[in-house]
N, C-alpha and C positions, 0 to 999 in steps of 0.2 A: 631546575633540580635534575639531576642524572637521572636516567629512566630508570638503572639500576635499585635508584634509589626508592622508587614508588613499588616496583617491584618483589623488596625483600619480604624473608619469610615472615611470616608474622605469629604471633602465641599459639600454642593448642588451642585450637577452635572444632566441636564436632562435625563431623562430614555426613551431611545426608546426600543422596543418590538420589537422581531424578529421570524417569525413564519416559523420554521423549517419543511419543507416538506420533512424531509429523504434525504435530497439530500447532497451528498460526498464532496460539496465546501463550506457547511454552516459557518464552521469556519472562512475560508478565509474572507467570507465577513464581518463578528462580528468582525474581527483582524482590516479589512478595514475601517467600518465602524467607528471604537474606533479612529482609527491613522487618519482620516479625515477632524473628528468634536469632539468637547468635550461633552463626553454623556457618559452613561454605557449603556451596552446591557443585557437584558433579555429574553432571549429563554427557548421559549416552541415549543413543536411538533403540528402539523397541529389536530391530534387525541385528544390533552391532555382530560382525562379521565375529571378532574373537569369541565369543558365547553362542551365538545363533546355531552352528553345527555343531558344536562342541561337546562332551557328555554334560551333563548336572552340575557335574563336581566343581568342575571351572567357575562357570559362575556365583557357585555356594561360594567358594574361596573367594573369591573378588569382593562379593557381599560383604564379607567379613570387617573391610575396608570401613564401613560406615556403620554410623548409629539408627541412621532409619532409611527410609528411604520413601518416595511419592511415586506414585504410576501414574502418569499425564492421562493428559483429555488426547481426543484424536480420533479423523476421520474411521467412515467402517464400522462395524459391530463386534461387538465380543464374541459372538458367534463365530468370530474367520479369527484361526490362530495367523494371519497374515496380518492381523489388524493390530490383536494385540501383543505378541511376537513374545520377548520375555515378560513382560508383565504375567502371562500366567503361570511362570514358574513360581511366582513367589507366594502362590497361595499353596503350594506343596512343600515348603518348608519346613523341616521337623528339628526336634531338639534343640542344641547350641545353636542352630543355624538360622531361627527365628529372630527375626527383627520387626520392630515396628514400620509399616505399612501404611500409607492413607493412601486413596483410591481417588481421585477426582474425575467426573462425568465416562467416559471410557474405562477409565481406572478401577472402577465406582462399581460398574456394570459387570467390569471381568470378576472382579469379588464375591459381586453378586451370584453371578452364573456357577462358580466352583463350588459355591454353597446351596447347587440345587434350584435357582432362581431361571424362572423361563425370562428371555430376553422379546420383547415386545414391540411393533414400531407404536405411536400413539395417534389416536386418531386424528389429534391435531398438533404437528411438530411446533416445539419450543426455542425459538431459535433469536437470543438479542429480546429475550422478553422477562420481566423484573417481576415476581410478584412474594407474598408476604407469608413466608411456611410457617407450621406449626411443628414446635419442639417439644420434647421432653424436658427441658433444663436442666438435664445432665451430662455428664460424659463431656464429648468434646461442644456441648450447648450450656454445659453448665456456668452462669454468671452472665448468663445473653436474656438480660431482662428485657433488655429491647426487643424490639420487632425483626427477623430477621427477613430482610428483600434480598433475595435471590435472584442472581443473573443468570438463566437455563441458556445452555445451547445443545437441545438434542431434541431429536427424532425418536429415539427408541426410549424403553424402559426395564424396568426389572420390576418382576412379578412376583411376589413368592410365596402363594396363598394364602396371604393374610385376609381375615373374614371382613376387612374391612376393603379391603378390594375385588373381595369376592362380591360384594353385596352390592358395591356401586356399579359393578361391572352389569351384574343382572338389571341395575335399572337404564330405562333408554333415555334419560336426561338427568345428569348427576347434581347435587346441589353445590354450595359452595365452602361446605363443613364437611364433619365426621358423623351428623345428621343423627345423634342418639346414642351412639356406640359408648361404650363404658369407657373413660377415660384410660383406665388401666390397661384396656385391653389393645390401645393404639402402640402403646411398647411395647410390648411382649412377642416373641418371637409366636411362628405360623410352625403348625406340624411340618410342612415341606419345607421350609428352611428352619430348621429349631439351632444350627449355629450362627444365625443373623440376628442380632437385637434391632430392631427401629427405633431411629434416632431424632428424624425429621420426613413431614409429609406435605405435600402438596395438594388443595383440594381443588380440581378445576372442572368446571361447569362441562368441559369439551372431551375431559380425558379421565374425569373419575378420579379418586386417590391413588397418588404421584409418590414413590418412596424416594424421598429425597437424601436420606444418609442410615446409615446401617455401624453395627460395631460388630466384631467378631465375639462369640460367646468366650471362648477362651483363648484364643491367642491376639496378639495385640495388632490385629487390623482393623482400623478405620474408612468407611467412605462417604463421599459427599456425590450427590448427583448435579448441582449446579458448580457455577464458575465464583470462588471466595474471594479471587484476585482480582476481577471485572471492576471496571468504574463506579458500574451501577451497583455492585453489592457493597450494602452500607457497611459502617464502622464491625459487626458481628462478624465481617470474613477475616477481621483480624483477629478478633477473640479465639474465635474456632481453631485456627493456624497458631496460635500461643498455646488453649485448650490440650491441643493434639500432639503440642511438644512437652507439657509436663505429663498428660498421661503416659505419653512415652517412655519419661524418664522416670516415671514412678512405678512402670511395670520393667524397664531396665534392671533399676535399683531392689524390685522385690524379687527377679526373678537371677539373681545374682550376675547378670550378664557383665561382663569385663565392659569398659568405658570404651568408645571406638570413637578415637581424634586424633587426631593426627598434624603436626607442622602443613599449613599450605605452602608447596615449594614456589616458589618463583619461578617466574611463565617466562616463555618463549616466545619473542616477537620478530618475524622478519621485516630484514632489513628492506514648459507650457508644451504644447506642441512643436515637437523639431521635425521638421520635413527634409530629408537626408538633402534633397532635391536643391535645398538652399543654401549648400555646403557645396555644392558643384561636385556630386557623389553618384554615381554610379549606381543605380537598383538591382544590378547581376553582380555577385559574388559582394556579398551585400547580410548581415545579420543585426536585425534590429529586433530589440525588448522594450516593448514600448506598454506603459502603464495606461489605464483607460485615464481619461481627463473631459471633465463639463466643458463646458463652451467657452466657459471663463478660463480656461486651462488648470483649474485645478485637479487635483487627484481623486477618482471617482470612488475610491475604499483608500483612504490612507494608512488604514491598520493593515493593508494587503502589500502595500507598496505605493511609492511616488515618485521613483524615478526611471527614466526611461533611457536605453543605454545604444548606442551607435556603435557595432562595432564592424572595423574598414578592414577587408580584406586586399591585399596587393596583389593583381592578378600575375603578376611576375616573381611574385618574393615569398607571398605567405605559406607557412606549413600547414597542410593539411594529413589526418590521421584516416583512413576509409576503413573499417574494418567490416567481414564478412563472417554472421556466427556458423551458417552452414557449412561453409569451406574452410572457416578459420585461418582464411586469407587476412592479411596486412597488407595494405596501401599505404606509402608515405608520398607524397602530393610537395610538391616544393617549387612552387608557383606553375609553370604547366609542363613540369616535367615528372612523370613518374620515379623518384629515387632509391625506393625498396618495393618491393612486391615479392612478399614472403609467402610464398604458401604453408607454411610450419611455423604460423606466430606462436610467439610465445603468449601464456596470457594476457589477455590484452587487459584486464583490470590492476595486474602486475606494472606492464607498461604502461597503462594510465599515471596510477598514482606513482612511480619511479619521476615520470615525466611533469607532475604536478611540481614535487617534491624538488625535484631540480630546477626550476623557473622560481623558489620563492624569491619573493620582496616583502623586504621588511618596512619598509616605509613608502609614504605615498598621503594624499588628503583623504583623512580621516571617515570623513563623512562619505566619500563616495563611494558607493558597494563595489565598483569594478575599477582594479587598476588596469587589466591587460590580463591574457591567460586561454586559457580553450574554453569555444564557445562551440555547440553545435548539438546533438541531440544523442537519444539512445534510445533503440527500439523495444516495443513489447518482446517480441525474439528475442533481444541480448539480454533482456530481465531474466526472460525462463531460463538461460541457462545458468542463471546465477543458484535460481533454487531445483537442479538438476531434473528440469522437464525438457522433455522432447519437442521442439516448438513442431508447425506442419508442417506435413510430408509436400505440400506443393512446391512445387520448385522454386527458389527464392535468387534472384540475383542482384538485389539492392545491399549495400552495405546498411547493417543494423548499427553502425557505432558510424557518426563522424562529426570528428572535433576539426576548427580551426583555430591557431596559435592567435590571437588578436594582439598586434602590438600596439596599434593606434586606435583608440577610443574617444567618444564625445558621452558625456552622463550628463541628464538633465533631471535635476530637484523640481518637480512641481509645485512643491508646495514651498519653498525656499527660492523659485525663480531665481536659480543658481545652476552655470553650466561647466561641468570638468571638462577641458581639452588634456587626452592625456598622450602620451608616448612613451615606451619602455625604451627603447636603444637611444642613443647619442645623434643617430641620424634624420631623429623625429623633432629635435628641435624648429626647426625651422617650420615645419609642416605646424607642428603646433602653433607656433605664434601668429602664421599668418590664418589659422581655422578659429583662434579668438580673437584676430581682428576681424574678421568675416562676421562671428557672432554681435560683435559689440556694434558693430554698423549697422544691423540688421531694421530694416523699416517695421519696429514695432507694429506699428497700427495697422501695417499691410498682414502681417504673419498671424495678428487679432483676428484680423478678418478672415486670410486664411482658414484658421482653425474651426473656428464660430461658423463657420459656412452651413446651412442646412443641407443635408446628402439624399433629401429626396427627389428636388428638380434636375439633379447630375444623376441619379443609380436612373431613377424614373427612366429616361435620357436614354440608357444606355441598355435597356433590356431589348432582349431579340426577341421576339415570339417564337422565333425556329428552336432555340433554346429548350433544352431537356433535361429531367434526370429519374434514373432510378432509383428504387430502394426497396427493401426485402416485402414484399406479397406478405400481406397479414394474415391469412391462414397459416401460412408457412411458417414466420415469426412464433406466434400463436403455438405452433405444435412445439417450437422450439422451448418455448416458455412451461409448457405442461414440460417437457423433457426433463428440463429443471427442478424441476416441481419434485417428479420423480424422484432425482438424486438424493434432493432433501428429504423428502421423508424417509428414505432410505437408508440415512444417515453419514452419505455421500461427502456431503458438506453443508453453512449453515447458510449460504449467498453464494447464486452464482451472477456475475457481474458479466450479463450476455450483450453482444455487441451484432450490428450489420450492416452491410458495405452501403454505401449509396454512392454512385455515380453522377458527375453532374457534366454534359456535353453542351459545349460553347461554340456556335460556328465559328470559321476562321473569319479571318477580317471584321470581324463583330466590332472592334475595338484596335487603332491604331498600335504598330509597335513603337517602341520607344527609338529605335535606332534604323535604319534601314535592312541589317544583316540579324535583327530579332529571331531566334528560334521558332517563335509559336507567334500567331496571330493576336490572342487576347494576353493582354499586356498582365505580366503578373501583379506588378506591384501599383497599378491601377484598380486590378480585382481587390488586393489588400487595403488600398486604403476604402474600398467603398465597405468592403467589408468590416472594417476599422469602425466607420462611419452609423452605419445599422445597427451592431454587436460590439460598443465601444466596450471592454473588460479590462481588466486591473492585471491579466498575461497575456497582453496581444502579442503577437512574434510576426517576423517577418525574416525569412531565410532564404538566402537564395545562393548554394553550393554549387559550383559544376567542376568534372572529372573532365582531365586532359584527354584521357584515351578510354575510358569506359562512359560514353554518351548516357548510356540506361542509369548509369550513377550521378547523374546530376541532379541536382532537388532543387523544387519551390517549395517553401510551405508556408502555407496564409493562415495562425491561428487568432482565436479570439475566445483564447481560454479564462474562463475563470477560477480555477480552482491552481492553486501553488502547489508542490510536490513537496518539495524541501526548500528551506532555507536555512545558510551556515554560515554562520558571520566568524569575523578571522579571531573570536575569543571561541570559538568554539562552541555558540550557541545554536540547536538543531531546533525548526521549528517544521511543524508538518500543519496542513490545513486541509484535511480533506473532506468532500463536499459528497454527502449522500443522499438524495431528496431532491425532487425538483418540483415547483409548481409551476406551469406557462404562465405570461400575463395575459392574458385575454380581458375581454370589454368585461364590466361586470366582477373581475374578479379584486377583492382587496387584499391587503394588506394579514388583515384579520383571518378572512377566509381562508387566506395562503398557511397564516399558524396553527389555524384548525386544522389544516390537514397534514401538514409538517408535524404536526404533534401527536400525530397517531400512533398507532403499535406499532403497525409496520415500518413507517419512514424514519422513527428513532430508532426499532432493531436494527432497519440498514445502517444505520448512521454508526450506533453504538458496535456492531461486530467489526467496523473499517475501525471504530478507535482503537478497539483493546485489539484487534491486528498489528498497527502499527507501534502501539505501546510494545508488542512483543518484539516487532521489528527492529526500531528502536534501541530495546533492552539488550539488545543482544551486540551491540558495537558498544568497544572499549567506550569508557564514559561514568558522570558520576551522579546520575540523575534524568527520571524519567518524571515527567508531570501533566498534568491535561490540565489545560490552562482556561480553556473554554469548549462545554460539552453542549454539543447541539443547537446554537443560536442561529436565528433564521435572518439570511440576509437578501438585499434586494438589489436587483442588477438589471440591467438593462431589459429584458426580456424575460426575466424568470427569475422565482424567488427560489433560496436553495436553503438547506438543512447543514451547516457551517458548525464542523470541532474545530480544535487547536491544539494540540500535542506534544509539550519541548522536551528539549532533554538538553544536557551538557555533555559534550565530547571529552575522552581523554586527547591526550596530549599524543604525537605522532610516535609511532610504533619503531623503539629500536634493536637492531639488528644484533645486540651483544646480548642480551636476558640468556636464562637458563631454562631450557627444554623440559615440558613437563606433558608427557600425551593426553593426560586426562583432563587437563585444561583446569580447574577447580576455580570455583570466584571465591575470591577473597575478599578482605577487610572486612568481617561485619561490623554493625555498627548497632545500637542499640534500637529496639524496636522505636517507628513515632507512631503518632497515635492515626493517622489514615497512612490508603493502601498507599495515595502519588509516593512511592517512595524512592530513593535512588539507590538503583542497583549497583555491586560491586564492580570493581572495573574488571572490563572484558580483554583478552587479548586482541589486538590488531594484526592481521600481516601486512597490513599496506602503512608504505610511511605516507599516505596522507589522508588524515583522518574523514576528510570531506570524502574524497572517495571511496575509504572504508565505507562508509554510510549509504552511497550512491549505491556498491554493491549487495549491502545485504539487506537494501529493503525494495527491490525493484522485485518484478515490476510493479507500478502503484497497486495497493494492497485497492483503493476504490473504487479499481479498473477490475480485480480477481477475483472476490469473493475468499470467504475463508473456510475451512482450512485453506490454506495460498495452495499448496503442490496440489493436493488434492483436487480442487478449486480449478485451476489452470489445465490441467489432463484433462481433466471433464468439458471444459470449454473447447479446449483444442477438440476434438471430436465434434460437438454438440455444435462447432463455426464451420463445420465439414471441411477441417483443416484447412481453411482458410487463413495465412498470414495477416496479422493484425497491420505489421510495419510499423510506420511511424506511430499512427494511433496506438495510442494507451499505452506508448513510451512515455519519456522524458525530455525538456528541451531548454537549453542554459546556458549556466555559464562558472567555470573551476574557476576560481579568481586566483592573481598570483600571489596574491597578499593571504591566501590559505582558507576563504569565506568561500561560497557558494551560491547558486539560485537556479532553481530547477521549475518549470510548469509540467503542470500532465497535459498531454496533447490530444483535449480535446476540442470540440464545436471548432473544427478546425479541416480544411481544404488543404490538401499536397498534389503536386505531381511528379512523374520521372520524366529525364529524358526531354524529351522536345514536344511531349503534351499530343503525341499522332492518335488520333482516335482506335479504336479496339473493332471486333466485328459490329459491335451493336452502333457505332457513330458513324464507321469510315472514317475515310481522311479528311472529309469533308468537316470533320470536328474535333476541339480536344478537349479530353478525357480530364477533368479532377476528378481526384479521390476523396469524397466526406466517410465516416462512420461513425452511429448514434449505439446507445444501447442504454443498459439500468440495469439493475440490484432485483433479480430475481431469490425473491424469500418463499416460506411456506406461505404466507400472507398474501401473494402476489395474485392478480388479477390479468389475465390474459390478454383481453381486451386494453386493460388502461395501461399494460406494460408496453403493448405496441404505439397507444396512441405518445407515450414518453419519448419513446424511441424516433419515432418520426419526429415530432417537434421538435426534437431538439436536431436531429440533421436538417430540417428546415428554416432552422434560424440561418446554417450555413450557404444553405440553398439559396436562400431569398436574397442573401448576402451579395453572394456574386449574379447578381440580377437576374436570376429564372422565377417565372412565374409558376410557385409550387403547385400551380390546378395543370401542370404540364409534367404531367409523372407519368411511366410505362413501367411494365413489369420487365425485371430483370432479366437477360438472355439468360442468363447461367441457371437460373431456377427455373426458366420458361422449359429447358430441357431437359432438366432435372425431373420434371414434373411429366 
């Protein structure tokens, strides 16, 4: 079907306005609000440049444009007109120029505060936490015979001396009710706010009574202090959002206001185990995705993935991409000759997806995830700049983007013990034929045994005692964790996703090179497979890049990640799997005990604020459908048990260059309310023609690497890591397929190096340097102590991996001076 065709106008439908305060769920609710009620949404940012400086007037007049309009959630206080930007115009509204209004959590608050409401932080922030409010059953509660569970994400509150807050407040342990108080008197408005009606309240042991939604006495604003569109708030977050559209339209209709809808114009788009080793394959410039597999060679999570993909770089022929986000340099790499080196790229997610978009292929075996295409990673830095943060001021001279062109592939089905020999050019036949005679000869029972090997008489073997590593000093860590802590009740954000460095030094000659003329002493892709071997996971990777004329731009990286980023199969199916929660295994611990503690407040709030993140994420690339397919199941992995959602959606179709220009973007098609929130948002515009990439950029970097709000979130980190560059870690690492699919890891429990691995001041040359980083999900919930012990353990999984004996730890140079 012509794009044109998906694109045209479609009936008078009402236009509501949605005024984006930066905050990480914005999408969700616009997907919410569309699958509700029949309307299109229109968003703008709290700041938009046209209105921000402008008199009043401008904006009244814009206003005019729609039938109501929502004011987002979003980091900050109502208190800083920085926070809430134009949302507080709209409670100065007078005469024709009044519109119906609902407020959600920030939204909520600014309402609140215009009508006289002190803004409060709470003694105990609510942040990814569900619990069961008390309504009136009227107004926008009216027909919610059920229970209504509420999904809070906030720190602060609204006060507005109701006697029913007044009296909890004087007691120094609140109960779990209205404890006596006259029914009638929970809704009725407080002498300091007498134009608030209370609509819904919150009674919490920890914070006293919680006003959780308000109505205006005479003009038609609405607010909610929880999230209506969250996973977690049951079936009543759609009644309320139905509720809130016919009160609208029945104070529209009484208050004779003219009908505001308007034609959506038509948007604007621009234009078993395979051992490489046994293929007579090279371990330098070299990119393997390799699925975890039992001893029997099967696939150790088949719902994660099962097959493991080879792909061959040409060290005389292949294209490589280097890109630099500090410099915004381009490298083009064409086997070892430098061929562009732009210092004035264009943007490179422009020339990504152009570059995707022109290598398709339409056909190829079906079943194999990868025909050919770029493979190679993206760093946490190229994420920020997608959602306009500043990564750190340290000086950076590693390319954050680098793709390799892979023409020739090996894909191995585990669980189908089926292997693709592949080639794109006419010049790879032969290569191919003779790599699946290679295959089909191969001494089964030997490559059994291979695999099956136990890796504790070989790692055992191979550890040095001179062997070391650092990692962040637990007071230090510790302070960093309170620092957090801080934000959040502050209202900051509602997860901060804090991370730190560990080094790990390997004497030289530890370990045989592979070649005589080896860069480094300990052999990489020996360190990887032992680490393969201890920490076998379902995204092991094994990469190994080098730069013709910039040495420092060469890469190893050894991961043995378990958590997927994305996956995009070439019908356009987006699935996300992200992993928040951990528990070690240790002696002692089971299965059981692992759910018991996985099932607590806090490890489901971390969990739950990374889903409805990504749901926003998501929601926000052209597409016809967002869904949580699986909310919180605990699964088990080699070393640790983890807190596992699942998140899809459906893509649109690739973005074309002929549509008609519309600045305000508006989503269109709606469709008739269903009866829950999974619902599929209207389609979004693209600029990239390739929709995989669409998606790479606007959900990076992983949302359960950031914490949420994401911008907000990420600024905060940046500082709070003492602008220390992430790099690789808590990027992305995969592979564009050319057949239009996708596959992405997050890169973590995972070893890299630059360069030729020379030791730093704390090793000398006498060592080389890997790079590990560990971190966790700091909430209000969080524990200072057991945030560090997370932290370690899991860079110690990597540690132990490449055979250092973790009772052989020093404290870090850089902090030692610090300090």
């Amino acid at each position: 079907m012509p794009a044109a065709t998906s694109t045209q106008a479609q009936n008078a439908i009402p236009r509501i306005l949605f005024i984006d305060a930066y905050d990480s769920f914005a999408n969700n609710i616009i997907a919410f609000l569309e699958a509700q009620i029949p309307c299109a949404v229109t968003r703008i940012r709290i700041d938009d440049a046209r209105f921000s400086s402008s008199p009043p007037q401008k904006f009244q007049r814009y206003l005019r444009r729609f039938a109501a309009v929502v004011a987002g959630p979003g980091p900050g206080t109502a208190l800083d007109a920085a926070d809430v930007g134009l949302i507080s115009r709209l409670w100065d509204l007078e005469g024709d120029d009044v519109l119906p209004v609902l407020g959600i959590c920030l939204g909520f608050q600014s309402l609140a505060r215009a009508c006289g409401a002190r803004i409060e932080r709470l003694r105990e922030p609510r942040h990814g936490l569900i619990t069961r409010v008390a309504h009136c059953e009227r107004s926008i509660f009216g027909g919610t015979e059920l229970d209504v569970w509420a999904t809070q994400y906030h720190s602060l509150q609204a006060r507005i001396g109701h006697y029913c807050q007044w009296q909890e407040r004087e007691k120094e342990q609140c109960g779990s009710g209205p404890g006596g108080l006259p029914e009638e008197g929970l809704w009725s408005p407080s002498t300091q706010c007498p134009d608030l009606i209370p609509l819904a309240w919150d009674f919490d042991k920890y914070n006293g009574a919680v006003l959780m939604s308000v109505k205006h006495a005479a003009k038609p604003f609405w607010g909610v202090q929880y999230h209506p569109e969250s996973v977690c708030t049951n079936e009543a977050g759609g009644t309320i959002i139905r509720n809130w559209w016919r009160e609208s339209q029945a104070w529209q209709k009484s208050s004779g206001m003219p009908s505001r809808s308007q034609r959506t114009p038509s948007l604007n788009v621009k234009g078993g185990y395979l051992h490489p080793t046994v293929l007579n394959l090279t371990t330098t410039d070299l990119i393997l995705l390799q699925s975890g597999t039992t001893p029997t060679g099967a696939p150790l999570h088949p719902e994660t993935g099962k097959c493991s993909i080879i792909g061959l770089l040409h060290p005389s022929d292949t294209l490589r991409l280097y890109y630099y986000q500090s410099s915004r340099t381009l490298d083009v790499v064409h086997g070892r000759r430098v061929v562009i080196q732009d210092a004035k790229a264009p943007q490179i997610w422009d020339l990504l997806s152009g570059l995707v978009a022109a290598l398709k292929v339409d056909q190829g075996p079906r079943e194999s995830p990868f025909w050919g295409g770029l493979m190679g990673f993206v760093s946490y830095e190229a994420g920020l700049a997608t959602i306009g943060v500043e990564p750190a001021k340290a000086k950076q001279r590693r390319p954050d983007m680098c793709f390799a062109f892979v023409t020739r592939s090996v894909v191995l089905d585990h669980a189908k013990k089926v292997a693709w020999v592949q080639g794109l050019r006419d010049a790879d036949a032969e290569w191919a034929a003779d790599t699946a005679a290679q295959l089909a000869a191969l001494d089964q029972r030997a490559e059994t045994a291979h695999a099956s090997k136990g890796p504790s008489e070989e790692v055992s073997a191979d550890v040095d005692p001179k062997a070391y590593y650092t990692s962040p000093y637990a007071p230090t860590y510790m302070a960093q964790v309170a620092a957090c802590q801080s934000h959040i009740r502050a209202g900051s954000s509602y997860e901060l996703c804090l991370t730190g460095p560990t080094k790990v030094y390997l004497p030289r000659r530890s370990l045989p090179p592979p070649t005589p003329s080896a860069p480094t002493a300990t052999n990489p892709w020996r360190l990887y497979e032992r680490l393969h071997r201890t920490n076998p996971a379902p995204f092991s990777a094994y990469l190994s890049l080098t730069h013709p004329t910039r040495p420092d731009s060469s890469l190893h990286v050894l991961s043995s990640s378990p958590e997927r980023f994305v996956r995009v199969t070439r019908e356009g199916d987006a699935m996300f799997r992200p992993i928040k929660g951990t528990v070690a295994k240790r002696p002692g611990v089971t299965r059981q005990d692992a759910e018991r503690v996985l099932n607590s407040d806090k490890e489901r709030a971390e969990n739950l604020m990374i889903v409805d993140l990504i749901r926003h994420d998501l929601g926000g690339v052209d597409g016809k459908g967002v869904w949580v397919e699986k909310l919180m199941g605990v699964e088990e992995y080699e070393t640790v048990y983890q807190l596992v959602s699942v998140i899809r959606g459906q893509l649109g179709a690739p973005a074309s260059p002929d549509a008609d220009a519309d600045p305000a973007v508006p989503a269109t098609d709606a469709a008739t309310p269903p009866p829950r929130q999974h619902a599929p948002p209207s389609p979004r515009p693209s600029i990239y023609a390739s929709p995989a990439v669409a998606l790479l950029a606007a959900t990076l970097p992983p949302g359960s690497m950031t914490g949420a709000p994401k911008k907000r979130s990420c600024e905060l980190l940046t500082r709070l890591e003492r602008d220390r560059p992430r790099g690789v870690y808590s990027g992305v690492l995969g592979y564009l397929d050319v057949g239009g699919g996708a596959d992405f890891s997050v890169v973590i429990r995972t070893a890299w190096q630059w360069g030729r691995g020379e030791g730093d001041d704390e090793g000398g040359a006498e060592f080389d340097r890997w790079e590990v980083a560990a971190g966790g999900a700091i909430t209000a919930l969080s524990e200072e102590e057991a945030e560090f012990e997370e932290m370690r353990g899991k860079a110690e999984v990597v540690v132990r991996g490449l055979g250092v004996d973790t009772r052989n730890w020093r404290r870090d140079r850089d902090e030692r001076e610090v300090a």
